[in-house]
C-alpha positions as CSV (number, residue, x, y, z in Angstrom):
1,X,105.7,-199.3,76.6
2,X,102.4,-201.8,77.6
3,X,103.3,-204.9,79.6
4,X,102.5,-208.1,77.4
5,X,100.3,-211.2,78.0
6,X,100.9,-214.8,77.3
7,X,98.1,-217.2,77.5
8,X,99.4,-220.5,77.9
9,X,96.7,-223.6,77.2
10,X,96.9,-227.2,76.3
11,X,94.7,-226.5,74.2
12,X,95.1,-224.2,71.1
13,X,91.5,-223.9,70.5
14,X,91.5,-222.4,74.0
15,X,94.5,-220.1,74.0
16,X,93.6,-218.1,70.6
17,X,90.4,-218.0,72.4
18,X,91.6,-216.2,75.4
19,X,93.8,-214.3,73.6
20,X,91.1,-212.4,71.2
21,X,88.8,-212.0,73.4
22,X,91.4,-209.8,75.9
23,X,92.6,-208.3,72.9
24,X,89.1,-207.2,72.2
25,X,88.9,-205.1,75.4
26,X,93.0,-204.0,75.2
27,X,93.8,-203.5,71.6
28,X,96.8,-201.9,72.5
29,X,98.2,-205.0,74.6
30,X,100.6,-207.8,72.7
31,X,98.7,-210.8,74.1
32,X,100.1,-213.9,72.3
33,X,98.6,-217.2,72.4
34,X,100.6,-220.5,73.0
35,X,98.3,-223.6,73.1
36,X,99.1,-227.2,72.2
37,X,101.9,-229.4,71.9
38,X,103.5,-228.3,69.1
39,X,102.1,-231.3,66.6
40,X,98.3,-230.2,66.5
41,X,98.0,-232.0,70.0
42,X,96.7,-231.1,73.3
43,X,99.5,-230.4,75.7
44,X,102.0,-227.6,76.2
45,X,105.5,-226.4,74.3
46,X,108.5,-225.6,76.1
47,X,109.9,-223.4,72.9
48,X,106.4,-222.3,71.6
49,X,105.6,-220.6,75.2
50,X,109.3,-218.7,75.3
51,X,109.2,-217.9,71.8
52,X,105.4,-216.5,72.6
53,X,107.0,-214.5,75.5
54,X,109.3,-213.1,73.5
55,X,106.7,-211.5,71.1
56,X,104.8,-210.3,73.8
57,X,107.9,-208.4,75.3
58,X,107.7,-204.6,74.6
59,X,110.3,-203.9,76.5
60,X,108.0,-203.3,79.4
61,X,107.8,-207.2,81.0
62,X,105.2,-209.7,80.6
63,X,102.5,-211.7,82.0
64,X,102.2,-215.0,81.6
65,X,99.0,-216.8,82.5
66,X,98.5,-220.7,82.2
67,X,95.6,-223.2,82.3
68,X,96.6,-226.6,84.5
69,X,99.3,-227.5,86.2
70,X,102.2,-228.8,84.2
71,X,101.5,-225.7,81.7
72,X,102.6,-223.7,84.6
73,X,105.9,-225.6,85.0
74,X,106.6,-225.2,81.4
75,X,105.6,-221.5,81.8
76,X,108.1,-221.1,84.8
77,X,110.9,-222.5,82.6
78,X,110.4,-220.4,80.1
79,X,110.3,-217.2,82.3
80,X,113.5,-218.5,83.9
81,X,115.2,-218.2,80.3
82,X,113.6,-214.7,78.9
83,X,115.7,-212.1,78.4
84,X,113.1,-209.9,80.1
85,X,111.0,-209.1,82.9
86,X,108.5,-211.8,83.2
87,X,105.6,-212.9,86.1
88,X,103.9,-216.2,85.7
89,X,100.3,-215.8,88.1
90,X,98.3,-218.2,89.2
91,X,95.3,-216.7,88.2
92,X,91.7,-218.1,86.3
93,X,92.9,-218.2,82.9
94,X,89.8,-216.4,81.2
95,X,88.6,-213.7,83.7
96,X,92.4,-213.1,84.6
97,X,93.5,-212.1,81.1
98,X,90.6,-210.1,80.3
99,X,91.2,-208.0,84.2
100,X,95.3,-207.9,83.3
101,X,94.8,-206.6,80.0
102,X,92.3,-203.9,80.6
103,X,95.0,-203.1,83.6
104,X,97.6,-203.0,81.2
105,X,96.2,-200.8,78.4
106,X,95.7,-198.8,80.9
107,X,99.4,-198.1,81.8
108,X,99.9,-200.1,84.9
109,X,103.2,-201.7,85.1
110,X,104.1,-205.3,85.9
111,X,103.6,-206.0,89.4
112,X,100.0,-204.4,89.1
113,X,99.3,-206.2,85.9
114,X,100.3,-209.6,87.7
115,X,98.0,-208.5,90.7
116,X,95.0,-207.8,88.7
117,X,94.6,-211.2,87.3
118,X,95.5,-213.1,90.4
119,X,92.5,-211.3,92.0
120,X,89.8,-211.5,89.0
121,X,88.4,-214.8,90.5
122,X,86.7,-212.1,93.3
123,X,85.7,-209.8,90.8
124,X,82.1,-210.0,90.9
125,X,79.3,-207.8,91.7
126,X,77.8,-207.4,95.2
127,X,74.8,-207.8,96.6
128,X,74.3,-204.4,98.6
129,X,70.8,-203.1,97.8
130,X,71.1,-200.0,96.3
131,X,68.0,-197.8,93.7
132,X,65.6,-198.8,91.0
133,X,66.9,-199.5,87.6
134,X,63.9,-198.6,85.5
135,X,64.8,-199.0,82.0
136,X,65.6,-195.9,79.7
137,X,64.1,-194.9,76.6
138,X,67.3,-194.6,75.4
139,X,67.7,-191.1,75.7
140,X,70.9,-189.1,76.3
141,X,72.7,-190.3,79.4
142,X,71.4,-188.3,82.7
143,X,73.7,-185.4,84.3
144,X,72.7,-183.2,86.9
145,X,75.8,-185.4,89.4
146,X,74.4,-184.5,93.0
147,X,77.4,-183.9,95.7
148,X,77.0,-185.1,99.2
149,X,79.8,-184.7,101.3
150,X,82.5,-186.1,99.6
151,X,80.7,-188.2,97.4
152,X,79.2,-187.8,94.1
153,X,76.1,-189.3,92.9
154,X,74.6,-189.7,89.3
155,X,71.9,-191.8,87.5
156,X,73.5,-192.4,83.9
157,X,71.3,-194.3,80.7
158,X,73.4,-197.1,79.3
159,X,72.5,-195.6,75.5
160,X,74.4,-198.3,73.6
161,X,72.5,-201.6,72.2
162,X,75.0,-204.2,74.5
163,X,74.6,-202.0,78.1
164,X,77.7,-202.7,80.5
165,X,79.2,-205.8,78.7
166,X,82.4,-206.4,77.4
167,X,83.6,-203.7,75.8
168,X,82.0,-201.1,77.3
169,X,82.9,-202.5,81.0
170,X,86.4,-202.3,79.8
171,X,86.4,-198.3,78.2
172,X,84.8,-197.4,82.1
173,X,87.5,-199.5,83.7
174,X,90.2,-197.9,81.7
175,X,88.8,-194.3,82.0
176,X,88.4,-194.9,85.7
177,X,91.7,-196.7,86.5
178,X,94.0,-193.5,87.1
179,X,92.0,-191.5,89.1
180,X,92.0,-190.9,92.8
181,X,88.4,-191.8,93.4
182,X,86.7,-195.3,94.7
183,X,83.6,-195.7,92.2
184,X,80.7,-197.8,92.8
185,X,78.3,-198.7,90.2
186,X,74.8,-199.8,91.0
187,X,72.1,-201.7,88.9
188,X,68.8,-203.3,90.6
189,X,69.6,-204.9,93.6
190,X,73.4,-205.6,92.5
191,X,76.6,-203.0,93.0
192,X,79.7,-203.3,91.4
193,X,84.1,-202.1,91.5
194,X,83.3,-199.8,88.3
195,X,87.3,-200.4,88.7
196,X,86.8,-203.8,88.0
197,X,85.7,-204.9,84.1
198,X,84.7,-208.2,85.0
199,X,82.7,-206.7,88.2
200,X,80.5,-204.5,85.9
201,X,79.7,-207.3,83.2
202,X,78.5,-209.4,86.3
203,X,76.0,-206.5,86.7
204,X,74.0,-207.5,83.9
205,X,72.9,-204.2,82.9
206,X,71.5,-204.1,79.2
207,X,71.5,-201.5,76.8
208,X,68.8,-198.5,77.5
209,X,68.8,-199.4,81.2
210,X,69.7,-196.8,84.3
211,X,72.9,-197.1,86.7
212,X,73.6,-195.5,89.3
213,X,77.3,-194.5,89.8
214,X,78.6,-193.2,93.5
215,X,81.9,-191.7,93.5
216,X,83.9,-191.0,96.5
217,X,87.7,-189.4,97.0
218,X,89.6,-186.5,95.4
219,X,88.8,-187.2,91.8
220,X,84.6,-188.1,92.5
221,X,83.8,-185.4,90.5
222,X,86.0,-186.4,88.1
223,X,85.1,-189.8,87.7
224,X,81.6,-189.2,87.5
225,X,82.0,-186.8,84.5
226,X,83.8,-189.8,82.7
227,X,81.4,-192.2,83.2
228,X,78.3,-189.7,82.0
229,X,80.8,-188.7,78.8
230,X,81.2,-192.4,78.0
231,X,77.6,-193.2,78.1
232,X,76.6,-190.2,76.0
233,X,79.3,-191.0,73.4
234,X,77.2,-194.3,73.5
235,X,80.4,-195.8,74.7
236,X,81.9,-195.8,71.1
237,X,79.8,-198.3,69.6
């Protein structure tokens, strides 16, 4: 079972918004939206949020994340009354759903779901100077991973027409999430949590461009190898 999302917004424009463009990057996830007052209004609905909860409830618990203030009182009352397992975060409404639900297709359970969206507002990508990005020519991603140590070093092509954004940020984040390995991707003068999907779109990096990814830990190797497979596979586009 997946822990479920609720995006909670006065505005209903704003939490089907939300909502799809998590689900884009977690299509396994329930993420259900519940915006408006209920009469085509802007505003928030006691009923529509725990009936949205409910929907989103696998079995597994939910998280439910809000956009102002007295949505979050409404989303605490609701909580109170689930049947379930439910966390209400305090979190930025957009980047926090898109960093909980690429945590929670992912298998993580409730308390690290919660965690991830409380801490996307810092998920952005450094500023540590790190190798050239000369753009590819869209050939085959590089291999040949050099070992140091304990670390792990490649220069991968981003082979794909969109580079490290959404969806792609999201597929390395998943396939990097379960390993025992800290991974550091690295594009110009900008490095990034390759852990982290809203760290890696900050990168910038476009389609037929060069990263460098640095692994270190038990699973370097490991991690390495799934971020070259990805970008040959053209990251499923």
């Amino acid at each position: 079972m997946v822990i479920g999302l609720v995006v909670v917004s006065h505005s209903r424009q704003l939490a089907l918004g939300v909502a799809e463009l998590a689900g884009q990057m977690a299509p396994s996830v329930r993420i259900v939206p519940s915006g408006g007052d209920g009469s085509g209004g802007l505003g928030t609905d006691y009923e529509a949020v725990g009936e949205a909860i409910s929907q989103a409830d696998s079995g597994a618990g939910v998280v439910v994340l809000f956009d102002l203030g007295s949505a979050k009182m409404v989303a605490d009352m609701a909580a109170e009354e689930a049947a379930g397992s439910v966390v209400v975060v305090d979190a930025p409404l957009v980047e926090g759903a898109v960093a909980a639900a690429v945590r929670a297709e992912g298998g993580a359970g409730l308390s690290e779901v919660a965690a991830a969206a409380v801490s996307a507002g810092g998920s952005t990508a450094g500023g540590s100077p790190a190798g050239g990005s000369a753009p590819a020519d869209g050939s085959a991603a590089s291999g040949s991973a050099e070992v140091g140590g304990d670390v792990v070093r490649a220069e991968v092509s981003l082979t794909n027409s969109v580079g490290l954004h959404a969806r792609p940020a999201a597929l390395v984040a998943r396939a990097l999430a379960p390993l025992d390995a800290a991974v550091v991707v690295r594009f110009g003068d900008e490095e990034a949590d390759a852990k982290s999907v809203l760290a890696l779109m900050g990168l910038g990096a476009p389609g037929g461009a060069r990263i460098k990814v640095v692994a270190s830990g038990a699973d370097a190797a490991e991690a390495v190898r799934r971020v070259e497979d990805l970008a040959e596979r053209q990251f499923d586009e």
